[in-house]
BALOBA-1460 file (C-alpha; in Angstrom, 3 decimals):
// residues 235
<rec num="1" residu="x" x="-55.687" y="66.482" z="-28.604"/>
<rec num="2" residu="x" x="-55.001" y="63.332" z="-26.197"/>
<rec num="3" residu="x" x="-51.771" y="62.560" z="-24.476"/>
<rec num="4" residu="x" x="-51.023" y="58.598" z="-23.814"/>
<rec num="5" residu="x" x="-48.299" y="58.369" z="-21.067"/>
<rec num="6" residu="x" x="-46.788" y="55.428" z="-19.750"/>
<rec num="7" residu="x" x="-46.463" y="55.696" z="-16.152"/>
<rec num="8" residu="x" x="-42.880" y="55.437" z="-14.805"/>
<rec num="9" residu="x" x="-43.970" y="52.411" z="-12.163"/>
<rec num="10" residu="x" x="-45.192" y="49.978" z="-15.063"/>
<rec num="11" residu="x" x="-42.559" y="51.690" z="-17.453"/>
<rec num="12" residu="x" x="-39.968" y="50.105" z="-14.801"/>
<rec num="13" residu="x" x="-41.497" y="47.005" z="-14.036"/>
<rec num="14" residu="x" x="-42.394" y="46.097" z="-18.055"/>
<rec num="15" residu="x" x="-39.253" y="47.833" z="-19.800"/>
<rec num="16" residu="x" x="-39.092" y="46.045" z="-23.114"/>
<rec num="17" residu="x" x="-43.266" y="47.188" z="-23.632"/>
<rec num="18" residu="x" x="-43.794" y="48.762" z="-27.341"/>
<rec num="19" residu="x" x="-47.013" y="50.038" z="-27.455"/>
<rec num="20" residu="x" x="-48.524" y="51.063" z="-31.245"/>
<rec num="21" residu="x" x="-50.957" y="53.927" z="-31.456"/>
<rec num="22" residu="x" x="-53.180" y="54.236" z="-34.633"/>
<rec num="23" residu="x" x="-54.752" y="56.902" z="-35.202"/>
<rec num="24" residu="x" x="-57.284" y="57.859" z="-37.920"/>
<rec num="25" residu="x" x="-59.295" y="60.745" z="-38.177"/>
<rec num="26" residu="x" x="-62.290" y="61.229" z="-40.453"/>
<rec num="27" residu="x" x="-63.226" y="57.802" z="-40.180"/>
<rec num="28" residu="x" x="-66.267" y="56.300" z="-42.452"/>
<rec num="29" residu="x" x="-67.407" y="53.603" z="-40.488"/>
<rec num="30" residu="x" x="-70.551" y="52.812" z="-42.205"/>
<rec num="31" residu="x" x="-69.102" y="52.120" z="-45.798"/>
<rec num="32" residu="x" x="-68.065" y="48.761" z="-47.468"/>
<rec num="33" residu="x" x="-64.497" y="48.060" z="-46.533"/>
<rec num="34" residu="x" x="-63.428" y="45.327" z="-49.058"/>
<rec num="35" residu="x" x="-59.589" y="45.120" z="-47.726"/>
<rec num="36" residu="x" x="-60.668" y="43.829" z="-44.491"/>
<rec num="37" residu="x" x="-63.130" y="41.561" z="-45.531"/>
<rec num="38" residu="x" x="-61.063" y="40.082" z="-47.954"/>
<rec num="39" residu="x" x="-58.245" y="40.086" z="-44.641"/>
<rec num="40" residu="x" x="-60.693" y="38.524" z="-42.453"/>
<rec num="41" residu="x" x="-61.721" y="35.736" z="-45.277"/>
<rec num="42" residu="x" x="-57.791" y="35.068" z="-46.221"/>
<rec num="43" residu="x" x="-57.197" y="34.407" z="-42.734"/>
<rec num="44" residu="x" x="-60.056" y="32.605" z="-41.845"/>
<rec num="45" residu="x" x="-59.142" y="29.875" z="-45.406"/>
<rec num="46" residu="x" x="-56.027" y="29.753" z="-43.757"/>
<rec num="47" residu="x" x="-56.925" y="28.277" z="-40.620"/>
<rec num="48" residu="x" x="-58.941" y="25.995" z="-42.346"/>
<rec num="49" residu="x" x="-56.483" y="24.932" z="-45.110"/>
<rec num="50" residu="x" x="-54.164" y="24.190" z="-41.883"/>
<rec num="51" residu="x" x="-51.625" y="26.494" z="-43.301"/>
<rec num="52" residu="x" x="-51.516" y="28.649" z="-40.657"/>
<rec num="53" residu="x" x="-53.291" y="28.761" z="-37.025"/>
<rec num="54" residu="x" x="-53.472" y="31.329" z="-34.392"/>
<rec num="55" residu="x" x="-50.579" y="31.591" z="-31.253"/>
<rec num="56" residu="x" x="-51.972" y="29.804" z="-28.325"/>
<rec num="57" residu="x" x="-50.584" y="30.414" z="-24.509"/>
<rec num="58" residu="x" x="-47.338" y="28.153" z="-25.330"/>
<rec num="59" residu="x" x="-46.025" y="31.217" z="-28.108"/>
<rec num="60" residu="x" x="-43.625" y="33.472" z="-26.734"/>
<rec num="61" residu="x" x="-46.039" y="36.330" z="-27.739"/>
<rec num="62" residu="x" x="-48.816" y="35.370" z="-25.737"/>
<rec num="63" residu="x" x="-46.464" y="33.616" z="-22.737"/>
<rec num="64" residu="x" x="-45.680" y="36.913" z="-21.951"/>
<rec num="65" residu="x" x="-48.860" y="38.501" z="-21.338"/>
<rec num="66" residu="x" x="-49.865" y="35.311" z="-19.343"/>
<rec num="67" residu="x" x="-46.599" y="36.048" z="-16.873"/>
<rec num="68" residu="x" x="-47.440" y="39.710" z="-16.952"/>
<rec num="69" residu="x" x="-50.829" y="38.984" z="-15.659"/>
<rec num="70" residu="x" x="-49.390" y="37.178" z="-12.722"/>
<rec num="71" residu="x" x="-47.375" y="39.406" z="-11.605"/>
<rec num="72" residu="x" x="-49.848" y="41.854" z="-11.396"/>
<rec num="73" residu="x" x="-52.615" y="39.568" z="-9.668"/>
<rec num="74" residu="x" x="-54.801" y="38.415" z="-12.471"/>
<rec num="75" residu="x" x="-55.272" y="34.563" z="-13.869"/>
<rec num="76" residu="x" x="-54.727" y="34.622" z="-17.442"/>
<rec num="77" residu="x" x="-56.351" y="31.407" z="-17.633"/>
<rec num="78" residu="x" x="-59.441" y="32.875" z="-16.522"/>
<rec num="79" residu="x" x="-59.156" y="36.145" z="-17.968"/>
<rec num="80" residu="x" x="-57.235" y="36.128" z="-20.898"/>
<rec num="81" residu="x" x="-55.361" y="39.028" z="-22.524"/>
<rec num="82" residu="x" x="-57.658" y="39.791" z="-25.547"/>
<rec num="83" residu="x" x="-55.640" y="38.344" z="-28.546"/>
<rec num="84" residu="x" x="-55.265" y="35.073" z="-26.420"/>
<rec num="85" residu="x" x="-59.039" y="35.198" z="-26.020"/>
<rec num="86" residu="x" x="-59.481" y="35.756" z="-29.712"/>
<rec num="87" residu="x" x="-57.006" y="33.319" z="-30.880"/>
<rec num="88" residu="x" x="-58.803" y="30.631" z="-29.004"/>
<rec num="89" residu="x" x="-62.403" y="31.557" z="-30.359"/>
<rec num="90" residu="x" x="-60.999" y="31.544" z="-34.199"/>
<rec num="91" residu="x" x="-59.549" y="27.949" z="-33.209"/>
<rec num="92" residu="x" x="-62.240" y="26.537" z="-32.013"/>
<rec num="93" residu="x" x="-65.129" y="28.323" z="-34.031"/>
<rec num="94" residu="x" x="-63.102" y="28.711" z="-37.485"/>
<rec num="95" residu="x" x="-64.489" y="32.650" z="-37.849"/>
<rec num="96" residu="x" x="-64.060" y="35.551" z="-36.352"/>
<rec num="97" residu="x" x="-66.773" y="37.430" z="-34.853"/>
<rec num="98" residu="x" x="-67.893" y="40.463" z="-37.182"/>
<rec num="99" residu="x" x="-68.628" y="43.287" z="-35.603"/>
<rec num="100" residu="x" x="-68.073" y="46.380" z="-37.207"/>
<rec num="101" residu="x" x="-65.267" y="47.429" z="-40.029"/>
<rec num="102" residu="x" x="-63.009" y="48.896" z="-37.781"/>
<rec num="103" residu="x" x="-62.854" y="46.028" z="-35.108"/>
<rec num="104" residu="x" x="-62.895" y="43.598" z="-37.520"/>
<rec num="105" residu="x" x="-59.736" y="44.996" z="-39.178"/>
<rec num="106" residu="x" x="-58.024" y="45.762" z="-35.822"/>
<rec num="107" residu="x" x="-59.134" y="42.132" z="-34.605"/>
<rec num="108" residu="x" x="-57.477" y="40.767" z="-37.480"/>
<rec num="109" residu="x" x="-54.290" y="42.320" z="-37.673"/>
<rec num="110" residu="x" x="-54.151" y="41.375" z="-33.920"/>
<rec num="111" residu="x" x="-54.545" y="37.273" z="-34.366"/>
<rec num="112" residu="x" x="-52.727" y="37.626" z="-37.644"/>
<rec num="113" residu="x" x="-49.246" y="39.008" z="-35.569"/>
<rec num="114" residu="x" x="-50.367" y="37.163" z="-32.223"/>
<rec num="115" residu="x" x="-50.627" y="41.344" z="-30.763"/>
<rec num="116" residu="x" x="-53.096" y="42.228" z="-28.275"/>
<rec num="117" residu="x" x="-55.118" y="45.406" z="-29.763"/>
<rec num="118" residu="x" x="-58.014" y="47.520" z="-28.747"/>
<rec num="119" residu="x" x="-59.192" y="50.619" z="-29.658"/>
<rec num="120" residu="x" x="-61.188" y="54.077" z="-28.134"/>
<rec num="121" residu="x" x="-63.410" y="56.472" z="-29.978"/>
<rec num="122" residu="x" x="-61.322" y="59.448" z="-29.137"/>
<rec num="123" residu="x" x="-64.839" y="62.095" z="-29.343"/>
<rec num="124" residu="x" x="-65.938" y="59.926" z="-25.823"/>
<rec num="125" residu="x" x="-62.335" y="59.769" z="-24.443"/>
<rec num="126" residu="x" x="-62.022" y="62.616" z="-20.968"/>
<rec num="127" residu="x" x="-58.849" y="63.999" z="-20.713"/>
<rec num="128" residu="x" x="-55.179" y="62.733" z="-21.193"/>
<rec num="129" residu="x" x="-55.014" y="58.540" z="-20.908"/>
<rec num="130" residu="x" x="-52.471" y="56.584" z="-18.801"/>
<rec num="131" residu="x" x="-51.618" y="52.859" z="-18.589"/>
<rec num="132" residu="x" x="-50.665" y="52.744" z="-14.891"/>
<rec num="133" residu="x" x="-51.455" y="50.881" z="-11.601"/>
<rec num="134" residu="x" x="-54.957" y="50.910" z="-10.381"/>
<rec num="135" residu="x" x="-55.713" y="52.769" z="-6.717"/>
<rec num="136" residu="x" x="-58.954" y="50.153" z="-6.091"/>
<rec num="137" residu="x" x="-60.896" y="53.969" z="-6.160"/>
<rec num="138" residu="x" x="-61.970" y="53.571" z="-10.413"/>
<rec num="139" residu="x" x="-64.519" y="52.395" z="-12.020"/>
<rec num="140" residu="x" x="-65.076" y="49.959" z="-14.797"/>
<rec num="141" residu="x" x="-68.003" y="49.653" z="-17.561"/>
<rec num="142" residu="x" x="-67.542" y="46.650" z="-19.735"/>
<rec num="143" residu="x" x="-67.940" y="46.778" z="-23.414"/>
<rec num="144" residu="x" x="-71.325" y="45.653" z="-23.777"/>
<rec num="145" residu="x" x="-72.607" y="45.723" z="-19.546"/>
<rec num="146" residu="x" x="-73.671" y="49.286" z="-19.810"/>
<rec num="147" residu="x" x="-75.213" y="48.246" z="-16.860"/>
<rec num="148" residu="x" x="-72.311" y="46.785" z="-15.049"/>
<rec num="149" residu="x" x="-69.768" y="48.788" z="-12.820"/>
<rec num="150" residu="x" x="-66.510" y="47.149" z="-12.288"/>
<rec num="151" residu="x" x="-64.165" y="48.150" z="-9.899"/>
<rec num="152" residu="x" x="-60.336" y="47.259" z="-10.745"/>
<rec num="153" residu="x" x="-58.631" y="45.631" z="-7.731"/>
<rec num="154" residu="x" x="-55.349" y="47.803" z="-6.855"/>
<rec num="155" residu="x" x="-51.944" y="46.991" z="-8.537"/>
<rec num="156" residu="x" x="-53.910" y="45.802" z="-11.857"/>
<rec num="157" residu="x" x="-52.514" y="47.449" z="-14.701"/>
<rec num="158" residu="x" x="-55.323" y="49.536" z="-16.743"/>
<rec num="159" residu="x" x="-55.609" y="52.449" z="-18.805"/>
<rec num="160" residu="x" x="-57.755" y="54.994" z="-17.570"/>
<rec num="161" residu="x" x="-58.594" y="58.639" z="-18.520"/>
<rec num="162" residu="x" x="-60.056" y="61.715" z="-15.842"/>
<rec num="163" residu="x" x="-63.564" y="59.485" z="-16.140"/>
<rec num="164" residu="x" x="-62.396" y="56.539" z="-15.189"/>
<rec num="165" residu="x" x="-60.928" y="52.835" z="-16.514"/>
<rec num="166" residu="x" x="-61.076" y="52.451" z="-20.205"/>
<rec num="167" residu="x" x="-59.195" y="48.958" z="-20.504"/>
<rec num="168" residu="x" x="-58.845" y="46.179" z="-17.431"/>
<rec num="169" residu="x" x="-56.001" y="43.999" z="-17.037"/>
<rec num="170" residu="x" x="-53.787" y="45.778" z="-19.110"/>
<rec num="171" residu="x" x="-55.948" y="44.270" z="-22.882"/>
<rec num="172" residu="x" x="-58.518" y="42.074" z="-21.590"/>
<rec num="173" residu="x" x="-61.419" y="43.962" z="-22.177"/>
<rec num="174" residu="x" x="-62.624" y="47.557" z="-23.456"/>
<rec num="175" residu="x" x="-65.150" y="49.709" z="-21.561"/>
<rec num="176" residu="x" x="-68.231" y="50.162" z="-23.166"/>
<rec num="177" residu="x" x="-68.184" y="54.755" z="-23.030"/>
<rec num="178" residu="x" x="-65.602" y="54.215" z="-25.649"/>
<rec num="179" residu="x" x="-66.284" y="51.592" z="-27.594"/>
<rec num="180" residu="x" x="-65.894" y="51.933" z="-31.506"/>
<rec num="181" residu="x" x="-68.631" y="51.793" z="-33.214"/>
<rec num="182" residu="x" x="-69.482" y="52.587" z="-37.237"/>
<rec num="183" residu="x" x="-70.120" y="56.203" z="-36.210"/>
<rec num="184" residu="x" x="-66.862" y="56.543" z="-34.381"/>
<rec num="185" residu="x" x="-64.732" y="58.801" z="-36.485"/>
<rec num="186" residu="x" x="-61.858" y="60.003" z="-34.311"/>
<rec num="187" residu="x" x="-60.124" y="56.728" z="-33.272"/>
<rec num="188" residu="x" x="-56.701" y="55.225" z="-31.486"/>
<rec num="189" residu="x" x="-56.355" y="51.439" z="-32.415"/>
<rec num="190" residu="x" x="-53.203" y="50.470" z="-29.844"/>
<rec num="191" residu="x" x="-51.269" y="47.565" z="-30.994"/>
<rec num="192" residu="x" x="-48.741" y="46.153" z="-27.781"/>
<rec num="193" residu="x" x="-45.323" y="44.264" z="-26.974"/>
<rec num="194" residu="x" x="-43.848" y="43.290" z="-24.041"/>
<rec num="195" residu="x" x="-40.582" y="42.446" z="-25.672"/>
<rec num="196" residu="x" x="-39.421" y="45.116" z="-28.196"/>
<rec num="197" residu="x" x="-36.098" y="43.269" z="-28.469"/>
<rec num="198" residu="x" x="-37.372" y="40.400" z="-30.098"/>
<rec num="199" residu="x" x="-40.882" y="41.398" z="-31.323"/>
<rec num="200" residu="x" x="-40.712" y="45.351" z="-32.056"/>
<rec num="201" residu="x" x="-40.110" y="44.688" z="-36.111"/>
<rec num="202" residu="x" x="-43.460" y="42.597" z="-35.927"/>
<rec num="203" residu="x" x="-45.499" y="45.404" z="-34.013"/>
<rec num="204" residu="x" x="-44.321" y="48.013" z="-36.764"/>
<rec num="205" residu="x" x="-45.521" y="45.409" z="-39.103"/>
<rec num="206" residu="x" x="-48.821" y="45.007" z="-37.549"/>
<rec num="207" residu="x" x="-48.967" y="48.614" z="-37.032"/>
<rec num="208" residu="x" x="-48.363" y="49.668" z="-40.824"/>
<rec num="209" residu="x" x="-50.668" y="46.914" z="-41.716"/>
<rec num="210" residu="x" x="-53.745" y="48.110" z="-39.626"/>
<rec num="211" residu="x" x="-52.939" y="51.717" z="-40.767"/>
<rec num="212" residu="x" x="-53.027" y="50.557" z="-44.502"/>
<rec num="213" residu="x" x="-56.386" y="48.720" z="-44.193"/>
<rec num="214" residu="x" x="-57.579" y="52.437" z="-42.384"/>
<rec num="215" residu="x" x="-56.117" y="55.026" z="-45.016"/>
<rec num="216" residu="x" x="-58.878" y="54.113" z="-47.614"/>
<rec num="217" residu="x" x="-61.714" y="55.043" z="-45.656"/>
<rec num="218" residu="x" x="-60.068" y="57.756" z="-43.228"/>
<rec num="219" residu="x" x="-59.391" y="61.243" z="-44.406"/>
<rec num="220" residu="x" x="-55.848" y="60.885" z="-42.360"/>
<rec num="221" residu="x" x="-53.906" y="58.352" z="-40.426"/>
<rec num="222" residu="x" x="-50.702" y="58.243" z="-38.336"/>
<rec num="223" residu="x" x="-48.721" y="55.486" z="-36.377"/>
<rec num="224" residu="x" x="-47.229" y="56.646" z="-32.960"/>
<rec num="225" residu="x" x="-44.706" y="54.388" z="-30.581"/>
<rec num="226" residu="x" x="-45.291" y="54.984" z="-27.044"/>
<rec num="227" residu="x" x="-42.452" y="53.111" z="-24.727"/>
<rec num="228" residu="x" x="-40.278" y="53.643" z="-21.418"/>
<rec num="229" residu="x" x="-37.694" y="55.744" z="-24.318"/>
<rec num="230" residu="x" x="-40.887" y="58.047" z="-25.255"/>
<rec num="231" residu="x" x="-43.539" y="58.015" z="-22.236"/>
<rec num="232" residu="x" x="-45.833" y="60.477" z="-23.489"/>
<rec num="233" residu="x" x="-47.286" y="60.638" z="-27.053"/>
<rec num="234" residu="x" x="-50.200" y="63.430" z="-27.832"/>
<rec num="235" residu="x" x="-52.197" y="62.246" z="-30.965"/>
């Protein structure tokens, strides 16, 4: 078991943050999942029909992120909270990138609601995680720079277990130790709000949505809600 706390400092300084956690156990990454392809293909004839495009930096969604990266040192202009990132490739590309079945279904439940999400193999996960202020002391591994050690400047917001920082910048970017991959079968897919008031019914949306595209290939799923109300969640 994991515990996901929300520590009381950001708790104070962010406290309308909803934060989703999806679990699914069992997972069967390596089969055909015809739900999110057909998801990813919907949204992509969307887009290109004009009848619907992803939220840019101007949506309330994504202005938030951008003002909760300033306040905590980071330009979001030139590193962008991951569904702003995301949003802006499937603009200017048309497609999303396909990576695996369960980041392409987390991906597009993400610029489908305008939600930053991410997600850890659980099996690679040390310890209890918490999304609190960095010391300057971690480290950092990007997804994909196995290479590559990052260290977090101090005040950025991160989540980080007993081995170090698992997400920088609050959603910009995944370390690579625990990455999902289609042999990652105990996962957390985290879906996140800054303003529950006005956008918690949308995250429970998003959150049910990702969970139903999961149940079919999972042998069980559950949603949790992690908050400044509940700080700790074990899943």
């Amino acid at each position: 078991m994991t515990a996901f706390r929300l520590a009381p400092a950001v708790a104070d300084a962010f406290p309308d943050t909803l934060i989703a956690l999806v679990t699914a156990k069992g997972l069967r990454g390596r089969e055909a999942w015809p739900d999110t392809a057909a998801a990813v293909a919907d949204l992509e004839q969307q887009l290109a029909l004009g009848a619907w495009q992803p939220a840019d930096e101007h949506d309330p969604r994504i202005e938030a992120w951008h003002t909760a990266y300033r306040s905590f040192g980071t330009n979001p202009r030139r590193v962008r909270p991951s569904v702003d990132a995301l949003g802006r490739r499937l603009a200017k590309k048309g497609a999303l990138p396909r990576i695996n079945p369960a980041v392409d279904t987390y991906n597009t439940v993400s610029v489908r609601h305008g939600l930053p999400a991410g997600a850890f193999d659980l099996d690679q996960v040390s310890g209890d995680v918490e999304i609190r202020y960095a010391d300057g002391t971690e480290s950092f591994t990007p997804l994909g720079e196995p290479d590559t050690v990052e260290t977090p400047k101090p005040g950025e917001v991160v989540y980080a277990d007993a081995a170090g920082v698992l997400t920088r910048h609050w959603n910009h970017r995944d370390a690579h130790r625990t990455r999902v991959g289609e042999d990652s079968t105990h996962v957390v897919f985290i879906l996140e709000t800054l303003h529950e008031t006005r956008d918690g019914h949308l995250l429970k949306t998003a959150a049910e949505e990702l969970r139903g595209l999961l149940m079919p290939h999972a042998e069980q799923t559950a949603v949790h809600q992690l908050g400044p109300a509940q700080p700790r969640i074990t899943v």
